[in-house]
C-alpha positions as CSV (number, residue, x, y, z in Angstrom):
1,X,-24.3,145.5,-206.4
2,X,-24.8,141.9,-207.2
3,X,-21.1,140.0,-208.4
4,X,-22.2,137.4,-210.0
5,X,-19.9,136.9,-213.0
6,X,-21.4,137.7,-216.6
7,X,-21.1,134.8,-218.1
8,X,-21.0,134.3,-222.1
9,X,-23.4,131.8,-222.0
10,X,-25.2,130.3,-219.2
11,X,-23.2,128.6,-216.6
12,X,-24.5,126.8,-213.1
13,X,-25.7,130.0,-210.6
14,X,-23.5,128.3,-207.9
15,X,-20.6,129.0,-210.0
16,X,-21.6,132.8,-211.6
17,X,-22.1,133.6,-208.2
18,X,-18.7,132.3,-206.7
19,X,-16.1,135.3,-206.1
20,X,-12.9,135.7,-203.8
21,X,-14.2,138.4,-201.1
22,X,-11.6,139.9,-198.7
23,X,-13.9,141.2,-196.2
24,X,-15.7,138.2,-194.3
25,X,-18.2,138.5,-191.7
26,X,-16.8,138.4,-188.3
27,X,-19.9,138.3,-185.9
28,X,-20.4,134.7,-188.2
29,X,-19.1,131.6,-186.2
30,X,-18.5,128.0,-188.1
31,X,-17.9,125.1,-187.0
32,X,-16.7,122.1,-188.2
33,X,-20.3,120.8,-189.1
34,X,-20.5,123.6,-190.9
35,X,-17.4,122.8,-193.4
36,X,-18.5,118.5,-193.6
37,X,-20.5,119.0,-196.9
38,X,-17.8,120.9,-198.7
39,X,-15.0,118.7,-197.1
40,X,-17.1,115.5,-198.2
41,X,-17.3,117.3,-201.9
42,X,-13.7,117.4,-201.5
43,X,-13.0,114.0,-200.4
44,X,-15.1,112.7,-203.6
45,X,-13.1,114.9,-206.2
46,X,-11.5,113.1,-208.9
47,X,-7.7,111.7,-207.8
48,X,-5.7,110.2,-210.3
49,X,-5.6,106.3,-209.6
50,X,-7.4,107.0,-206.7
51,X,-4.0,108.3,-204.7
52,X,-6.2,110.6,-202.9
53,X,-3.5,112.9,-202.1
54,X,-4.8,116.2,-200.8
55,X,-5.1,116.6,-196.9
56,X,-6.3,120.0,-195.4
57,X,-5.4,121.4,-192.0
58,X,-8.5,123.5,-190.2
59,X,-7.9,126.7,-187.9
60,X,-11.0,128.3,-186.5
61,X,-10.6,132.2,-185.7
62,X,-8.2,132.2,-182.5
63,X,-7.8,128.7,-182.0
64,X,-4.4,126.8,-181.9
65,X,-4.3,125.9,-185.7
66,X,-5.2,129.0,-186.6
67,X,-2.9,131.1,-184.6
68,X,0.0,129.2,-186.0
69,X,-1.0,129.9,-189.5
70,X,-1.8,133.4,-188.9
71,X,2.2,134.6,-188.6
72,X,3.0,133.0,-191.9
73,X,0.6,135.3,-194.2
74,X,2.2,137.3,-196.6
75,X,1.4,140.8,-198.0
76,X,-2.2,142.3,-198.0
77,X,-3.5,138.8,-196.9
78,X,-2.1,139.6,-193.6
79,X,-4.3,142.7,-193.5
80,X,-7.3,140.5,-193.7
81,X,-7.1,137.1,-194.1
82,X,-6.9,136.9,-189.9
83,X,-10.6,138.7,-189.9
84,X,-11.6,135.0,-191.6
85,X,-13.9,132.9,-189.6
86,X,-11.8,130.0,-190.7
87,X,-8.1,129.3,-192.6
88,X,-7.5,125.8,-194.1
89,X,-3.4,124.9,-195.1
90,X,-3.8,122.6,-197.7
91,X,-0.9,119.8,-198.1
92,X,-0.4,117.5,-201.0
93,X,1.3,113.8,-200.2
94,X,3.6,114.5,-203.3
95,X,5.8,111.1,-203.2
96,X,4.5,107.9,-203.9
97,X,5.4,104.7,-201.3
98,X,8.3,103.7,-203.4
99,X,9.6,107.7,-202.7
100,X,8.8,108.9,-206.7
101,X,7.5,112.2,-207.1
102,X,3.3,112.1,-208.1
103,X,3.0,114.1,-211.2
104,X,-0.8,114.7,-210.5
105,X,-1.0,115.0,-206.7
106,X,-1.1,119.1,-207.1
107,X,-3.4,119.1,-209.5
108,X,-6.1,117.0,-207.9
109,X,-5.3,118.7,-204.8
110,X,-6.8,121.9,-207.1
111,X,-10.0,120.0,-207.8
112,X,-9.6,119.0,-204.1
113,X,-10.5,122.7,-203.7
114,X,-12.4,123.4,-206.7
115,X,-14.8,121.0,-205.4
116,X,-14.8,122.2,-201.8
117,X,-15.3,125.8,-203.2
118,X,-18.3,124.6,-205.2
119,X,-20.1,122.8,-201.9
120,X,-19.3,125.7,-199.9
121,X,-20.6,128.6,-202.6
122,X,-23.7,126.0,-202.7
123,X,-24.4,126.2,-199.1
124,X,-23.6,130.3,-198.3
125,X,-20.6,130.0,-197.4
126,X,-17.4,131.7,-199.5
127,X,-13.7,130.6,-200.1
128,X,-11.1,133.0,-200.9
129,X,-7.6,130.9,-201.9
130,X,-4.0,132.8,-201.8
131,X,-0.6,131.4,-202.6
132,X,0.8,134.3,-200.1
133,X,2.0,132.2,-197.3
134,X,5.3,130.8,-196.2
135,X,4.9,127.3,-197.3
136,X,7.7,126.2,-195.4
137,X,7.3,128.5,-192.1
138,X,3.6,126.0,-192.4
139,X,5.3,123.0,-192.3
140,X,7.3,123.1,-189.7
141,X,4.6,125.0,-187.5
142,X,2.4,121.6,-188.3
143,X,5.6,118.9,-188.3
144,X,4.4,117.8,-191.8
145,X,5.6,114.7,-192.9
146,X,7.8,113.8,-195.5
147,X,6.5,113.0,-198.7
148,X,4.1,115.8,-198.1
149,X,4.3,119.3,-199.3
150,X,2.2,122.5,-198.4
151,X,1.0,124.2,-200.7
152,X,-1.3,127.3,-200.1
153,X,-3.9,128.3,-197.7
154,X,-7.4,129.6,-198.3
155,X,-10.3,131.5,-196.1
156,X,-13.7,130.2,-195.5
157,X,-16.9,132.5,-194.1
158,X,-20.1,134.6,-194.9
159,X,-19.3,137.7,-196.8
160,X,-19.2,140.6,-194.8
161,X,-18.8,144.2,-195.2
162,X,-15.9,145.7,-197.9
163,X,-16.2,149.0,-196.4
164,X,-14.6,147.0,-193.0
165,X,-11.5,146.7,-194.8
166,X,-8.7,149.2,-195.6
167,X,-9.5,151.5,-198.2
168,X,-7.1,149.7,-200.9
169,X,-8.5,146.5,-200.6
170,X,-12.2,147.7,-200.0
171,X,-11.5,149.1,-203.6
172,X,-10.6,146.1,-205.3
173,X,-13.2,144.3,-203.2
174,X,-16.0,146.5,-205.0
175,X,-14.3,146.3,-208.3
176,X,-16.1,145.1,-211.1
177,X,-15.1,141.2,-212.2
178,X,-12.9,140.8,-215.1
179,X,-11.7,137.4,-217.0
180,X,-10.3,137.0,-220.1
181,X,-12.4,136.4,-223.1
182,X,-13.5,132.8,-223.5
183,X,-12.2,133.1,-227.4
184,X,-8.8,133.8,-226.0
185,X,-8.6,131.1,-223.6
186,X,-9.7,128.1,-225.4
187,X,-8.3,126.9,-228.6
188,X,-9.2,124.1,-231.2
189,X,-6.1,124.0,-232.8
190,X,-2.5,125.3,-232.5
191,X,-1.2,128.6,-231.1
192,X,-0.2,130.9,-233.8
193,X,2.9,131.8,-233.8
């Protein structure tokens, strides 16, 4: 069954085939070579005045990093999120040298991963991004500074098998893709009231 998105009108393949699988395959080892390209696609995402302020912390499956973050999953991503070849924290410097508070350092740590997602998606690999994680449990495992903030983690591999995970999620992993019509998302004038 092939989940690439149907699209409205034609969009870049990379992106009608990019999904959130659950179900990654575990026999598939990365390495940090393996993540470069999509960390450089990352790295050249656009940053308001140039703070770059996204940083990314890498666990590879039962390593160190990633046995730390591992404990501080949250609902069903604890069910298999830890099945991931890789698990990257990501961590936003959210105060400026003079200690103000950067309006724009989430966001451009969102195209931080948009960009990363794209890169990876381009070359086999797929991202699945969750906010289900003790943010704070993540800091203190990883003594990040202050000035910085955590703010979710996200799963890197090959796809692997749905029918590997628990019935529940192997059912929303075979669901059919659903998004909101493009008329109801975009606007050229007001909101009615």
């Amino acid at each position: 069954m092939s989940r690439n998105a149907h699209t409205s009108t034609p969009i870049n393949p990379v992106l009608a085939a990019r999904w959130s699988p659950r179900s990654f395959d575990t026999t598939a080892t990365l390495t940090p070579a393996d993540l470069t390209p999509a960390f450089e696609a990352a790295r050249w995402s656009p940053s308001a005045n140039n703070n770059q302020t996204s940083r990314f912390i890498v666990g590879f499956h039962g390593d160190e990093t990633f046995n730390k973050i591992v404990p501080t999953l949250a609902g069903w991503n604890a069910a298999w999120m830890p099945n991931a070849p890789v698990i990257v924290v990501t961590v936003a410097k959210v105060l400026d040298a003079k200690g103000n508070r950067s309006p724009y350092a989430i966001y451009d740590l969102g195209q931080a991963v948009a960009h990363f997602t794209f890169q990876a998606q381009s070359d086999g690999l797929y991202v699945h991004q969750v906010a289900g994680t003790d943010a704070q449990a993540l800091a203190e495992a990883f003594n990040i500074p202050e000035g910085f903030e955590v703010f979710h983690t996200f799963a890197v591999g090959k796809l692997g098998d749905a029918d590997a995970l628990p019935a529940e999620l192997a059912e929303r992993e075979n669901a059919p893709r659903e998004r909101l019509p493009l008329e109801e998302i975009v606007r050229y004038d007001a909101f009615e009231d």
